[in-house]
C-alpha positions in Angstrom: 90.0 126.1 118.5 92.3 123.1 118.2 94.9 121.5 115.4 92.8 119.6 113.3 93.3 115.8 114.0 94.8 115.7 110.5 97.6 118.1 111.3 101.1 115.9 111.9 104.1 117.9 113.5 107.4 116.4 112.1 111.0 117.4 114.1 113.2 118.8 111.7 116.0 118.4 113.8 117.0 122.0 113.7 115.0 124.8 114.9 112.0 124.2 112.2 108.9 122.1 112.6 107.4 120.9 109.4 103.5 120.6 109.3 101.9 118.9 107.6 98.0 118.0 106.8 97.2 114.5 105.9 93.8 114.8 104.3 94.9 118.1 102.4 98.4 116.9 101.8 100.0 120.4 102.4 103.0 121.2 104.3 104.4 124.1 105.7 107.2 125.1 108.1 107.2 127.0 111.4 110.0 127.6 114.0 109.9 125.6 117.6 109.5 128.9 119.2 105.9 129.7 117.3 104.6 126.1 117.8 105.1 126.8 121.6 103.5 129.7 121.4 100.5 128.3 119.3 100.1 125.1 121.8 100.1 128.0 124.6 97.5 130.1 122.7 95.3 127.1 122.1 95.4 125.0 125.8 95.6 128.4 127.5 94.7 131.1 125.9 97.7 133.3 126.0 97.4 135.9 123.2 99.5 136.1 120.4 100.8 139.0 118.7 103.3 139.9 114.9 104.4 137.0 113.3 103.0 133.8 115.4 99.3 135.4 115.2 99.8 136.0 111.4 101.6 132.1 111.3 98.3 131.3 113.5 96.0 132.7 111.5 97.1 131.0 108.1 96.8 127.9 109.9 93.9 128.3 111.0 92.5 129.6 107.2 94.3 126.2 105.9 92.9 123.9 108.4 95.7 122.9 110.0 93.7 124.8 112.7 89.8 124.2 113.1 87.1 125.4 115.3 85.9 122.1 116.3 85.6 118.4 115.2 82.8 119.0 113.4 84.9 121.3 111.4 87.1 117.9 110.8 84.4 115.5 110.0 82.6 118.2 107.4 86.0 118.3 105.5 86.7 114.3 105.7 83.1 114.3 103.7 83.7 117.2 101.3 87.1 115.4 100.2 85.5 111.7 99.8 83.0 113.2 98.3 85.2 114.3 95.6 86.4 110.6 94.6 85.8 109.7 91.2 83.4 106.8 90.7 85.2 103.9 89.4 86.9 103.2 85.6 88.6 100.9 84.4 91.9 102.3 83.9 94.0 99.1 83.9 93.5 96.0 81.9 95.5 93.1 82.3 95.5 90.5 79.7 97.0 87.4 80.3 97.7 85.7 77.4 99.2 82.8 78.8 100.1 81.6 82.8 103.6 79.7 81.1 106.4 81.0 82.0 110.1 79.7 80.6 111.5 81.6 84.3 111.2 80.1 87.7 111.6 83.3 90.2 112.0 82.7 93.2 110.0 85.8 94.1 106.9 85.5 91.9 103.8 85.8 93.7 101.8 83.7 91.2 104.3 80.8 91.3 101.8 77.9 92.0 99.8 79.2 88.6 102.8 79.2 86.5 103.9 75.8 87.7 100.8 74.0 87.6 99.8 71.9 84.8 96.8 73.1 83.4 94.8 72.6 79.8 93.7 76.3 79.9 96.8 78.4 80.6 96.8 79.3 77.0 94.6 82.3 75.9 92.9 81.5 72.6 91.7 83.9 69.8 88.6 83.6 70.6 89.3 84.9 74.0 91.2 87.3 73.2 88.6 88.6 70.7 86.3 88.6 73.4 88.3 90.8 75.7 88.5 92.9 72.8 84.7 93.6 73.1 84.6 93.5 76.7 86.9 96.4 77.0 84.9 97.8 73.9 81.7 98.0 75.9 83.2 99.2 78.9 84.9 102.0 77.3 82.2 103.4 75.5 79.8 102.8 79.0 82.1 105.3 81.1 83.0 107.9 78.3 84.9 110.6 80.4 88.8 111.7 81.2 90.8 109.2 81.9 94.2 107.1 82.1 93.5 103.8 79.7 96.1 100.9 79.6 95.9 97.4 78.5 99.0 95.1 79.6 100.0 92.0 78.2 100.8 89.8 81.0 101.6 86.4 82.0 103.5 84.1 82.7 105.5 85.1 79.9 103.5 87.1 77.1 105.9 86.2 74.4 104.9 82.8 74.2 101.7 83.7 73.2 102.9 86.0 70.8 100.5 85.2 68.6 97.3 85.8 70.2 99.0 89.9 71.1 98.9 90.3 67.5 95.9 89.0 66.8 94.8 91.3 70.1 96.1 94.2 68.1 94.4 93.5 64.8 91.1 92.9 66.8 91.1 96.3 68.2 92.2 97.8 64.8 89.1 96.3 63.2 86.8 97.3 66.8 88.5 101.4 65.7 87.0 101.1 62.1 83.8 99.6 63.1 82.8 101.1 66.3 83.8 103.4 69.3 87.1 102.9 70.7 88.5 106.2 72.8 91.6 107.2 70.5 93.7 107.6 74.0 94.0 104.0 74.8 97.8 103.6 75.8 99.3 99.8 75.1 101.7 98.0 77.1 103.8 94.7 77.8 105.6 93.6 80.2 108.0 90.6 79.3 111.3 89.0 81.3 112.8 90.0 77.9 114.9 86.7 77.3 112.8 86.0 74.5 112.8 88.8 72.6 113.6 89.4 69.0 113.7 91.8 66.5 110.6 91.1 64.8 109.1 91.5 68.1 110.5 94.9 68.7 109.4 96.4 65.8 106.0 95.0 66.4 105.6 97.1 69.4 107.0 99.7 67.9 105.0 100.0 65.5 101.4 99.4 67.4 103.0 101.9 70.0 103.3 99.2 72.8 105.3 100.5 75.6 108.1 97.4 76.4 108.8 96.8 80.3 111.2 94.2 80.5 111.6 92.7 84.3 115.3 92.9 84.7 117.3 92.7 88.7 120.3 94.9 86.8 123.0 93.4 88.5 124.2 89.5 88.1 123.9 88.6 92.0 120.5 90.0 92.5 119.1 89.3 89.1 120.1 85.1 90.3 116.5 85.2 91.8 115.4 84.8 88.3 116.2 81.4 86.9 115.1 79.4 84.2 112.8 76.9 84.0 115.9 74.4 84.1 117.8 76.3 86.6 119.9 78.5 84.5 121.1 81.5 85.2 119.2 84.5 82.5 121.1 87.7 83.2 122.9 87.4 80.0 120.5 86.4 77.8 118.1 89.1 79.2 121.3 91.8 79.0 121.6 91.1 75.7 118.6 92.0 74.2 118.6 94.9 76.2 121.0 95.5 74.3 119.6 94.7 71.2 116.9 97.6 72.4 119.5 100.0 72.7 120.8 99.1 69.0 117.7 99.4 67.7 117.0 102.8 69.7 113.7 100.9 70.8 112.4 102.8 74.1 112.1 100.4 77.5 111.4 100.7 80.9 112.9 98.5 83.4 111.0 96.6 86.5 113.4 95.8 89.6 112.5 93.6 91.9 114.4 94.9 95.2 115.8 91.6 97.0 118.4 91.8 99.9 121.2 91.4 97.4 120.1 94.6 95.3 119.9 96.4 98.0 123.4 95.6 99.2 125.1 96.7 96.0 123.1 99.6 95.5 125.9 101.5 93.6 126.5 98.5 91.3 122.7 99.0 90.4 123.0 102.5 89.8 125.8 102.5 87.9 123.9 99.9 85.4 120.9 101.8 85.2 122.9 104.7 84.1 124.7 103.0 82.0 121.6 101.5 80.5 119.5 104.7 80.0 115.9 103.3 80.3 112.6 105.9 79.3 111.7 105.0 83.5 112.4 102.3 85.9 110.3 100.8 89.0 111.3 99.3 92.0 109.4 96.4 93.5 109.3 95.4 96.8 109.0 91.7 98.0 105.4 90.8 98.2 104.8 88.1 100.7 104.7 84.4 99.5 105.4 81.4 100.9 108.8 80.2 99.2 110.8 83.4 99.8 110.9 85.0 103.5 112.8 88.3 103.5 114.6 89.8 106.7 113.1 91.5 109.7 114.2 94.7 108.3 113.9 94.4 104.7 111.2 96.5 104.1 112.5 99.8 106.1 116.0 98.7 103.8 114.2 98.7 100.8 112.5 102.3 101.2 116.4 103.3 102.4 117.7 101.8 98.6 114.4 103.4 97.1 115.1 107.0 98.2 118.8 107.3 98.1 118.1 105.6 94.4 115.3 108.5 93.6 117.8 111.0 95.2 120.9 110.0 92.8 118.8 109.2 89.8 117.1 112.6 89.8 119.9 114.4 89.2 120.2 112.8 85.5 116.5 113.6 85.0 115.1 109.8 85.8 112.7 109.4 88.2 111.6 106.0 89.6 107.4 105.0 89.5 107.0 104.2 93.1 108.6 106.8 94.3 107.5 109.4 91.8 103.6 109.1 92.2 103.7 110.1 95.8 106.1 112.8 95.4 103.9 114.4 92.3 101.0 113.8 94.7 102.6 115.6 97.4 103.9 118.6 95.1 100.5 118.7 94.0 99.2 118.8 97.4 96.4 115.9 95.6 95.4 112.6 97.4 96.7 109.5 96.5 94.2 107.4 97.4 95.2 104.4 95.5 98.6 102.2 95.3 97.6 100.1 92.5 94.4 99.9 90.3 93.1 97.1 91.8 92.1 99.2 94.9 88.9 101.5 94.1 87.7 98.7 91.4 89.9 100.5 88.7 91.2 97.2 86.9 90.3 93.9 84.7 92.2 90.8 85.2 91.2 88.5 82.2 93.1 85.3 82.6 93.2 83.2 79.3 90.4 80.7 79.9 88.3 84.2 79.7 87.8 84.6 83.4 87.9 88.3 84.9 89.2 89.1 87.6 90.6 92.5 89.8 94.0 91.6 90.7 96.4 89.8 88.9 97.7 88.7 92.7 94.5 85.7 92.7 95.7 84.5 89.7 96.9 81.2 91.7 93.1 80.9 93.0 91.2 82.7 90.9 89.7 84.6 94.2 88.0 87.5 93.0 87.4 86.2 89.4 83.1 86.1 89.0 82.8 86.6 85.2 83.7 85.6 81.5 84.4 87.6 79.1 81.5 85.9 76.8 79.5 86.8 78.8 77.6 89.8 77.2 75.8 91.3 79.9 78.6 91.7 82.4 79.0 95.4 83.7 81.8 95.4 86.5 79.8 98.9 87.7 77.0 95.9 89.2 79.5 93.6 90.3 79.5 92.5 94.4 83.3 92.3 93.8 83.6 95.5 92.2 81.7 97.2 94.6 83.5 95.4 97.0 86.8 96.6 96.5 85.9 100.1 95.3 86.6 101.5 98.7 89.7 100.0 99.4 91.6 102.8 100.4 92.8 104.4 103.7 90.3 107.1 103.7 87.5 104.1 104.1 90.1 101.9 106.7 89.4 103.1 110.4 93.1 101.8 111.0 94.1 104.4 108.7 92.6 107.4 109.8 94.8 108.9 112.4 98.0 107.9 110.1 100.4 110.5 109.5 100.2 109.1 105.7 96.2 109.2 105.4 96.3 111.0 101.9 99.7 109.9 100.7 99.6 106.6 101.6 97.7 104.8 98.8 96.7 101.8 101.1 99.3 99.3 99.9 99.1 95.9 98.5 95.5 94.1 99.0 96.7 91.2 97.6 99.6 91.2 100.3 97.4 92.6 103.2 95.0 89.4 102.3 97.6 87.2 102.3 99.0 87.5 105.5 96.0 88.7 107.5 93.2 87.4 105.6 91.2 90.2 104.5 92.3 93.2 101.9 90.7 95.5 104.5 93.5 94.8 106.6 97.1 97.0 106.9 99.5 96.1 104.8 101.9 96.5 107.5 105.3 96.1 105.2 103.7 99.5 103.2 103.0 101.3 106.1 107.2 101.3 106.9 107.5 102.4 103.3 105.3 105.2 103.6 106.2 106.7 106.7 109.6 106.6 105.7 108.8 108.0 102.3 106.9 111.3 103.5 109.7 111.8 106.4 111.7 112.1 103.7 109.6 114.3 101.0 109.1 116.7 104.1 112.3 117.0 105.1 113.4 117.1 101.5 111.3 120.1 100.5 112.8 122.0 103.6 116.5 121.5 102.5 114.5 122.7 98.7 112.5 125.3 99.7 114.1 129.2 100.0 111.1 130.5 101.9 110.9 127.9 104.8 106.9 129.1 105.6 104.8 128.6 102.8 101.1 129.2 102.6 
């Protein structure tokens, strides 16, 4: 008998160990004193009697201890083979690359800025996304999440085309199949935003994310076109959501400056009430470097933010899938939807794509929507990415975060290492941190410390 290679031991720094299993995503808690007497029952054989045979044994019946490897490898294949083929759960349709902002941190920068005849999506690309999603839909008829996303650039300059998106799917409902549980959603740098706009969404149910730094100094990143600063205009009709009691979430894009005035942030969020919020780290592009440490600050601001926030009953995205996951004791095998071949990218000359990250070189974008016959289940691209997750990344395997983990960025791991089968090294701080954390948070939460 041995601990299963997916068994991590985590110092509490009192007189508990925390345990947990990385494929399984348990955890449970045992004293110093009956880990030493386990390691001595399992390099030397010493016999163990009361408490630390009965703590053995339900180790043992949770597979925190196994018999052999083999034991290992047989449950690695039983949980892969429990992965869901893929779906398209995500579709991002971006109705035009323009943007009126010039962020310093966008990651699709060379897009926006480029001039190009066919940033624009027209109706009759948008009409054929319509029946794109149409046909997929009805091809993989089972349970699942369904979003569509406006995108861009900024989506509200092609209002337009969203509401001619809208009636396009209202006439594909009365004419054909469309699943009923198809969830709508933009997300918009909010400056432009009007009235008639809000009730718009409200109306077709389209949940508003409005990109939005919260405080003035960090929210400088984001610019005009012109140079101007945008925090007012963009506080304003937040504002203006508010008035109308029109529900919003807000994106925050963690720069060294947010993290630095943490407490002005929080005290604007509270103040502000959004339905959710959800941090963003810095992914990696060539106009904006960020610190040696920034990523092990940011996942610092992210949890002390989840920690404070909780307690008023909001819970931050990022954050908050893990944690479900690990309450759960379900893998998370994906960060984003990209990974596992779970997302259209239609950019608005009609091209699809997988991850809105290419947008600058359309890497990754094989198909049109026109054309008819395309079925992303017999796409090389598809098929190609449908695997990107830690539990098919050697690197991966022997990671404390195996089934929590999610695998990251792609688009950042193929950015600075050339391949999205690479590490994305910056996540990897982020979810070690994370899960230090969760453990040593359910400790300090849980009354009975050992929990089978």
């Amino acid at each position: 008998m041995q601990y299963s290679k997916y068994t991590h031991f985590f110092d509490l720094g009192n007189e508990h160990i925390g345990v947990f299993h990385s494929l399984l995503v348990r955890t449970v808690f045992i004293s110093k004193k009956e880990k030493d007497e386990i390691d001595a029952f399992l390099n030397d054989g010493i016999t163990l009697n009361g408490e630390v045979k009965e703590t053995a044994d339900n180790l043992y019946s949770n597979y925190y201890i196994v018999e052999s490897k083999e034991e290992d490898k047989n449950l690695f294949k039983q949980c892969v083979e429990l992965i869901y083929p893929p779906a398209i759960s995500n579709a991002y349709i971006v109705v035009t690359e323009n943007c009126n902002f010039n962020c310093k941190y966008c990651f699709i920068s060379d897009i926006v800025s480029a001039n190009d005849k066919n940033k624009v999506m027209t109706k009759e690309v948008a009409k054929a996304s319509v029946e794109l999603l149409q046909r997929t839909y009805e091809r993989q008829q089972h349970d699942y999440d369904k979003t569509i996303t406006f995108y861009g650039g900024e989506p509200l300059l092609n209002f337009e085309v969203i509401e001619y998106f809208i009636q396009e799917v209202d006439r594909m409902k009365a004419s054909t199949y469309w699943p009923g549980d198809v969830k709508f959603a933009i997300i918009t740098n909010g400056s432009l935003l009007t009235k008639e706009h809000i009730d718009f969404l409200r109306e077709n149910n389209i949940a508003l994310s409005i990109s939005y730094d919260v405080d003035k100094q960090s929210h400088s990143n984001r610019s005009s076109r012109s140079g101007q600063d945008t925090f007012d205009d963009v506080r304003k009709n937040i504002q203006m959501c508010i008035d109308e009691q029109m529900p919003y979430s807000l994106s925050i894009t963690i720069s060294e400056n947010t993290i630095r005035n943490r407490e002005a942030v929080l005290n604007e969020i509270a103040l502000l009430q959004p339905l959710t919020i959800a941090f963003n780290m810095l992914i990696p592009n060539k106009h904006l470097a960020p610190s040696s440490t920034y990523y092990e600050d940011a996942t610092d601001f992210m949890i002390e933010c989840f920690k404070q926030l909780r307690t008023n009953g909001l819970y931050e995205d990022r954050m908050m899938r893990k944690v479900q996951a690990f309450i759960d004791n379900k893998m998370y095998l994906y960060d984003c939807c990209a990974s596992g071949g779970n997302q259209f990218v239609i950019a608005p000359d009609g091209s699809i794509g997988i991850c809105h990250g290419y947008l600058n070189n359309r890497k990754y974008f094989s198909a049109n929507v026109f054309d008819n016959d395309f079925d992303f289940r017999n796409s090389t691209i598809f098929e190609y990415w449908k695997k990107r997750s830690p539990l098919f990344m050697p690197e991966c395997l022997d990671c404390e975060c195996l089934g929590i983990c999610g695998g990251g960025c792609p688009y950042a791991a193929d950015y600075l290492h050339g391949s999205i089968y690479t590490l994305d090294e910056r996540f990897c701080i982020h979810a070690k941190k994370v899960l230090r954390w969760m453990i040593n948070d359910l400790f300090t939460n849980t009354e009975h410390r050992t929990k089978f």
